[in-house]
C-alpha positions as CSV (number, residue, x, y, z in Angstrom):
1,X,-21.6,22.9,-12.8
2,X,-18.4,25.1,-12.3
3,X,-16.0,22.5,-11.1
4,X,-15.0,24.7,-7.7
5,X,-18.5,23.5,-6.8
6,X,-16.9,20.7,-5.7
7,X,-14.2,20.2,-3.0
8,X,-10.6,20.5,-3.8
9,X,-8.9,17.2,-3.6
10,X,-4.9,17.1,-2.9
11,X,-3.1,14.3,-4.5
12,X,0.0,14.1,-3.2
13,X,3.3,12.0,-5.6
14,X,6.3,11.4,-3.7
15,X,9.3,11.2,-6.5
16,X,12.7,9.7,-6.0
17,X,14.1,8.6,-9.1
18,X,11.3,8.1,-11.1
19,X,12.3,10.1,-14.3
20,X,11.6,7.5,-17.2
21,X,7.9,6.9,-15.0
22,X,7.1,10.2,-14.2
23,X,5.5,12.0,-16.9
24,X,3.1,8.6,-18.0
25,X,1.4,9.3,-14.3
26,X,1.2,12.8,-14.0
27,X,-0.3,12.6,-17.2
28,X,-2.9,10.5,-16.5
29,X,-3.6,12.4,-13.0
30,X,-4.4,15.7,-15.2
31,X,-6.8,13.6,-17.6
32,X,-8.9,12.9,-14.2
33,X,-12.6,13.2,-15.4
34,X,-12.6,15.1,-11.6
35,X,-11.4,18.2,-12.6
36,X,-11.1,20.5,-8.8
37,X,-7.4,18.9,-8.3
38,X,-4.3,20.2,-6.3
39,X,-1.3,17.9,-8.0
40,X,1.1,18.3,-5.4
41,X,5.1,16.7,-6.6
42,X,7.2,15.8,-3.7
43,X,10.6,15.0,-5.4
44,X,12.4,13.6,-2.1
45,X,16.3,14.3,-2.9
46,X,16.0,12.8,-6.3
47,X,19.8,12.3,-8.2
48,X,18.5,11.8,-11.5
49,X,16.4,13.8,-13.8
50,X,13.1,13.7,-12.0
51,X,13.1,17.0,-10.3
52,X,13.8,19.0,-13.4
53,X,11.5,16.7,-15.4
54,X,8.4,17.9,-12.6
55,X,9.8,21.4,-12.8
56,X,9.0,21.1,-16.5
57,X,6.0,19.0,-16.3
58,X,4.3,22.3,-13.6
59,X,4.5,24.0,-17.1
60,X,1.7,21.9,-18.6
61,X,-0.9,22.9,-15.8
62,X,-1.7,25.2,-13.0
63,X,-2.6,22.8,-10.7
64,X,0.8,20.8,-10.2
65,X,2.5,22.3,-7.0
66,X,6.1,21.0,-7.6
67,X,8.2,20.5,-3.7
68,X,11.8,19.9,-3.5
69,X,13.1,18.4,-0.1
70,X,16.2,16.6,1.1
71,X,15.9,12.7,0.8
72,X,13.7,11.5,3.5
73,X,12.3,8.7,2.1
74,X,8.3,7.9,0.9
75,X,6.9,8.5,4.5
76,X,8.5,11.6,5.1
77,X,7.9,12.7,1.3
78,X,4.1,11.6,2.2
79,X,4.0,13.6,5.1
80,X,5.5,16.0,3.6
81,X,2.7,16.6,1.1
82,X,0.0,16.2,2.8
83,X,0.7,18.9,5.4
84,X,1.0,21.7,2.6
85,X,-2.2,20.3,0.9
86,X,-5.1,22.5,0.3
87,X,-7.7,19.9,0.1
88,X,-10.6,18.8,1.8
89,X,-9.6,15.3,0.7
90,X,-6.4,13.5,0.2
91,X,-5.0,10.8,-2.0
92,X,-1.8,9.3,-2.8
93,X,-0.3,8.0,-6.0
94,X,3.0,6.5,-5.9
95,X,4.6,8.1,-8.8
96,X,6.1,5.2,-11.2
97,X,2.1,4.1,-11.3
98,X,-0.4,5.2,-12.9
99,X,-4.5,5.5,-12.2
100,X,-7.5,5.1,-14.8
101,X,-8.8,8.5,-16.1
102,X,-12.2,8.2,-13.3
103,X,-9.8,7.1,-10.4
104,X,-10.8,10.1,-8.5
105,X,-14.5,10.1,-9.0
106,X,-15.0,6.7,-8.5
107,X,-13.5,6.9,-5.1
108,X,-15.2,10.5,-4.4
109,X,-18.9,9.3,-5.6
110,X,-18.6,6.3,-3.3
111,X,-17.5,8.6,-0.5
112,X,-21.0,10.6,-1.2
113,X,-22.9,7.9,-1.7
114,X,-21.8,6.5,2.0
115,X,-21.5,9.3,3.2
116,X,-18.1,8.3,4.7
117,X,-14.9,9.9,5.3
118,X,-12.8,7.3,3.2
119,X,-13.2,5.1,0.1
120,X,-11.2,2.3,-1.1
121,X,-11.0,1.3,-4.9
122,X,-9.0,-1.7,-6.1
123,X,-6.1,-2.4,-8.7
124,X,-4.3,-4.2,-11.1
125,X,-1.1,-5.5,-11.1
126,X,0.8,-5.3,-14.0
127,X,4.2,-6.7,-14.6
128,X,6.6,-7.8,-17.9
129,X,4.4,-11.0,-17.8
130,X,1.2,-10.4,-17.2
131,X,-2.0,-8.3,-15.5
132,X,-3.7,-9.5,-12.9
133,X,-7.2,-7.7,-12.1
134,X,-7.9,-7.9,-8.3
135,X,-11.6,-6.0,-9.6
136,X,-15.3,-6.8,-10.1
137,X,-18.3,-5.1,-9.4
138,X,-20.4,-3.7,-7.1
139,X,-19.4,-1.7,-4.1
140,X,-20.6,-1.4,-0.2
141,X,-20.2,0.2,3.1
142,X,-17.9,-1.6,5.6
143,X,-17.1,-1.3,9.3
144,X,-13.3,-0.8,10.4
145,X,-13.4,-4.0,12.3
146,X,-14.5,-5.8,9.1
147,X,-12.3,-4.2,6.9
148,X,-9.4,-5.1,8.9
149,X,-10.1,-8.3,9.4
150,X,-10.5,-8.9,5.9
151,X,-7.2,-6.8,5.3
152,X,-5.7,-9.2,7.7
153,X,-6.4,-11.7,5.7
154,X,-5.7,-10.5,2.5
155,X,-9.3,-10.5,1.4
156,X,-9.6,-7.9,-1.3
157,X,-9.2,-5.3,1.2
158,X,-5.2,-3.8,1.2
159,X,-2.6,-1.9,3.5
160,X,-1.7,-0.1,0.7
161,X,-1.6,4.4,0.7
162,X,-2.7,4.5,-2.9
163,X,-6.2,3.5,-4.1
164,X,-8.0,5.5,-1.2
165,X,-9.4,8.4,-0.9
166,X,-9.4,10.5,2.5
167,X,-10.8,13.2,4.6
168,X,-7.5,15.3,5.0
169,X,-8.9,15.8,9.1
170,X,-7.9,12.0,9.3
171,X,-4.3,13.0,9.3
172,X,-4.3,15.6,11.9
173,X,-2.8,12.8,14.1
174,X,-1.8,9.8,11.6
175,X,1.7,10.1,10.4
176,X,3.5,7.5,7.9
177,X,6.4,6.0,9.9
178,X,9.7,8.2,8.6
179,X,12.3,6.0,7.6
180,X,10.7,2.6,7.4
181,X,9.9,0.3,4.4
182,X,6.4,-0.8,4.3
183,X,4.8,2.3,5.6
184,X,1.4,1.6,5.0
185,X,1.1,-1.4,6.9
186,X,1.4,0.9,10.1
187,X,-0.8,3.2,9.1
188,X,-3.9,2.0,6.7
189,X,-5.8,0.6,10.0
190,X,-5.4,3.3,12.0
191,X,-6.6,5.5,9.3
192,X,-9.8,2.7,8.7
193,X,-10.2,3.0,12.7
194,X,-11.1,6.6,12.6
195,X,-13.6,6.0,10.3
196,X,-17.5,5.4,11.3
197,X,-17.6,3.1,8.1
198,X,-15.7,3.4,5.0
199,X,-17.4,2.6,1.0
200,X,-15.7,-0.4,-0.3
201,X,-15.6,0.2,-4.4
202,X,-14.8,-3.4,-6.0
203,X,-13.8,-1.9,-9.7
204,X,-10.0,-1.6,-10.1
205,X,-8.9,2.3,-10.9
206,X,-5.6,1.9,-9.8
207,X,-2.5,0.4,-11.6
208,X,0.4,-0.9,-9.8
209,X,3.4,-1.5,-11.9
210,X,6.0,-4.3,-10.6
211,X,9.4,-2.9,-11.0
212,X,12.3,-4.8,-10.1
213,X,14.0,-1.9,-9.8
214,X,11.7,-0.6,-7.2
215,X,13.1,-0.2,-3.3
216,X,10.3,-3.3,-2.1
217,X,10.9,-5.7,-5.0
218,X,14.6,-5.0,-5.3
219,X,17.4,-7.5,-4.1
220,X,16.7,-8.5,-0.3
221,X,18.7,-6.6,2.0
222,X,18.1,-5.6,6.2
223,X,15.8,-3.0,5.1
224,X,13.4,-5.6,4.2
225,X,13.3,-6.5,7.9
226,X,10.8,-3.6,8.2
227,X,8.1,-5.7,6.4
228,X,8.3,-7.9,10.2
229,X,8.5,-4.9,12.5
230,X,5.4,-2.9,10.8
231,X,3.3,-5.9,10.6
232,X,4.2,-6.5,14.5
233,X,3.3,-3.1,15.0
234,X,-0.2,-2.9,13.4
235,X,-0.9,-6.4,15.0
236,X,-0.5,-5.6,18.7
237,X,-2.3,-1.8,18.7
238,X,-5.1,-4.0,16.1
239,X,-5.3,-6.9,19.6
240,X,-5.3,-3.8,21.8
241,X,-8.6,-2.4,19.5
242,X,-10.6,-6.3,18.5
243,X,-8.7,-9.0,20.9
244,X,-11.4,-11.1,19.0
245,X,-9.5,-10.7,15.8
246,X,-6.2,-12.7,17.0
247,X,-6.7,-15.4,14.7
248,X,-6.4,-12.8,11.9
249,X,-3.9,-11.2,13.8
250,X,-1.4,-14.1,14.0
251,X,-2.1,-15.4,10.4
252,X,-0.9,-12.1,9.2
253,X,2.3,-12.2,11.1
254,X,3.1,-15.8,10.1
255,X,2.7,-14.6,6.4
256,X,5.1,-11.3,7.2
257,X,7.4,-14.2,8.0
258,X,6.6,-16.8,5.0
259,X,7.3,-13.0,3.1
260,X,10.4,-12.1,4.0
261,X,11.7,-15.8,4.0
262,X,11.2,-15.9,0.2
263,X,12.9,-12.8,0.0
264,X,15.9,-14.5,1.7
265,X,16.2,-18.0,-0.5
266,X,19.7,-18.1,-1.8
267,X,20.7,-14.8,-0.4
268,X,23.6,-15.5,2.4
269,X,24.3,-15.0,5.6
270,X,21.3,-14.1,8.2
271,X,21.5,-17.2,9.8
272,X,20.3,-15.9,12.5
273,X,17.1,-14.1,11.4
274,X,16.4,-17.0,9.4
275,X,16.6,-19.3,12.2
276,X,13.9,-16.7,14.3
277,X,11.9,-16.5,11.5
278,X,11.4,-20.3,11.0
279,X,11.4,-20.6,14.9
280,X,8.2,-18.0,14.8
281,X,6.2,-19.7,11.8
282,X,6.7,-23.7,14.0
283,X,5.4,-21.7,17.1
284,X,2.1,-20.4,15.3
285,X,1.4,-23.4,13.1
286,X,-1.5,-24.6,14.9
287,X,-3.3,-21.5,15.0
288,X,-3.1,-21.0,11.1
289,X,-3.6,-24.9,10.2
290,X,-6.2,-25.0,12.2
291,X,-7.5,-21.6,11.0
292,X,-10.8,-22.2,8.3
293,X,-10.1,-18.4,6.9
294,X,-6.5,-19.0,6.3
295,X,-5.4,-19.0,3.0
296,X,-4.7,-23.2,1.6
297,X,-1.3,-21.7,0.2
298,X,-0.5,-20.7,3.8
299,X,-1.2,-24.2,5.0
300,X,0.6,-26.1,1.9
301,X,3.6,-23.7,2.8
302,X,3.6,-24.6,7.1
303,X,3.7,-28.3,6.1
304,X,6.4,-28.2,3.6
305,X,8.7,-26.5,5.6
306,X,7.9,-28.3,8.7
307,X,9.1,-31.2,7.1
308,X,12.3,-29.6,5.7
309,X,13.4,-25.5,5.1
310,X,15.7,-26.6,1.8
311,X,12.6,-28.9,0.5
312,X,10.7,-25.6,0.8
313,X,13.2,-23.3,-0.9
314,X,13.5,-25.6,-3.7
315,X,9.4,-25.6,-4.2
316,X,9.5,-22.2,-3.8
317,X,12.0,-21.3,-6.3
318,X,10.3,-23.5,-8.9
319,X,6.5,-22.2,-7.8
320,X,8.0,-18.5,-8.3
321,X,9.9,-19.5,-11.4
């Protein structure tokens, strides 16, 4: 079978500053046993090397599309992309990962087999220590309310971009929030609610590299305040769409919190946010002690600082250590 047979899928690589991680995931997006690809390179203001390196990478293959845009950040280089893409699906690949060689098929087979307009595949996390696998096997077809429920809680099912697969149509009116960290979290559900049902894949195609480099695990800073507003964000339009899910809803917001206050140990000043954060997680304790979905570490983490923050900073240093 020629491979135009089969419909063009756009995967769209934002790139700011990515030049020593570039050329690894390119490379393994143009060994993708699906072959009918659009490669589209978004390189977002870059000031290192990487938008020469993807000018000379567009060299090796016909179908990288190389863009070159002032700095707007990853929603805006997302957007971006996807509005020039030629595809009749979409996926995204943040470009200092990297995917396994069937990435693409495996998430286009289980869109066929469904007969869905989005798949979801799942990844491992690989850092300087260790990899941890998040797959197994099997796949299935869920609704939107059950995927985010379970996204809500963590189960399995993520807010990330990457790791999906998507009808381009589903974009028409879904845009990734310009100028905000933590993107996906205000965007994944809607994306999963204009979906009948979406094909759950459990087999990990996706690798995530932690880089402490990276904009989301660098050194805390007011940016990371984003984390709170997006989660906010996605849980009152989520109440709006299931009321029945606030349980979820409110665990998900006390983590956001429990998040962003880990981020904060030792770092000074924001006193103030501090204080509203611990303020927010006291309010809500009930609701997630009491909750029999909510995570144990959740629970462990309520009690602990309910009983003192600088007890819990000091467990928390030496559970991350």
């Amino acid at each position: 079978m020629n491979i135009t047979d089969k419909p063009l899928i756009s995967v769209i690589l934002p790139i700011y500053n990515v030049e020593d991680f570039l050329e690894k995931c390119v490379e393994t997006v143009i060994q993708q046993t699906y072959k009918n690809l659009e490669i589209i390179l978004v390189d977002d203001g870059s000031t290192d090397e990487s938008g020469k390196k993807a000018e000379l990478i567009k060299k090796i293959d016909s179908r990288i599309v190389v863009f070159h845009k002032k700095n707007g950040g990853l929603s805006d280089a997302r957007n971006f992309g996807i509005k020039r893409a030629k595809g009749d699906y979409i996926t995204c690949i943040d470009s200092d990962d990297y995917v396994d060689e069937d990435y693409i098929e495996y998430l286009y087979i289980l869109m066929e087999k469904y007969g869905t307009k989005m798949s979801v595949c799942q990844h491992r996390v690989i850092s300087e220590k260790k990899i941890t696998d998040y797959g197994s096997q099997g796949d299935e077809i869920l609704s939107p309310y059950k995927c985010i429920e379970r996204m809500l809680y963590h189960d399995i099912i993520d807010t990330s971009a990457w790791a999906k697969l998507y009808h381009k149509s589903m974009f028409d009116d879904v845009k990734y929030p310009k100028g905000m960290l933590f993107e996906d979290i205000a965007t994944t559900y809607k994306l999963f609610l204009k979906c009948e049902n979406i094909a759950i894949g459990y087999e990990s195609k996706y690798n995530y590299i932690i880089r402490k480099s990276s904009i989301v695990n660098g050194e805390f800073n007011a940016k990371k305040f984003d984390l709170l507003k997006m989660t906010d964000y996605m849980a009152k339009d989520v109440y709006r769409v299931f009321p029945e899910l606030a349980p979820a809803i409110i665990r998900r917001r006390v983590y956001a919190r429990f998040s962003t206050l880990n981020q904060m140990i030792g770092v000074k000043g924001y006193d103030i946010e501090r204080k509203n954060i611990i303020k927010f997680i006291k309010k809500y304790k009930w609701n997630v002690l009491c909750n029999n979905r909510a995570p144990r570490r959740d629970k462990a983490a309520i009690i602990i600082l309910y009983i003192s923050y600088w007890l819990y900073a000091i467990i928390w240093r030496l559970y991350k250590n």
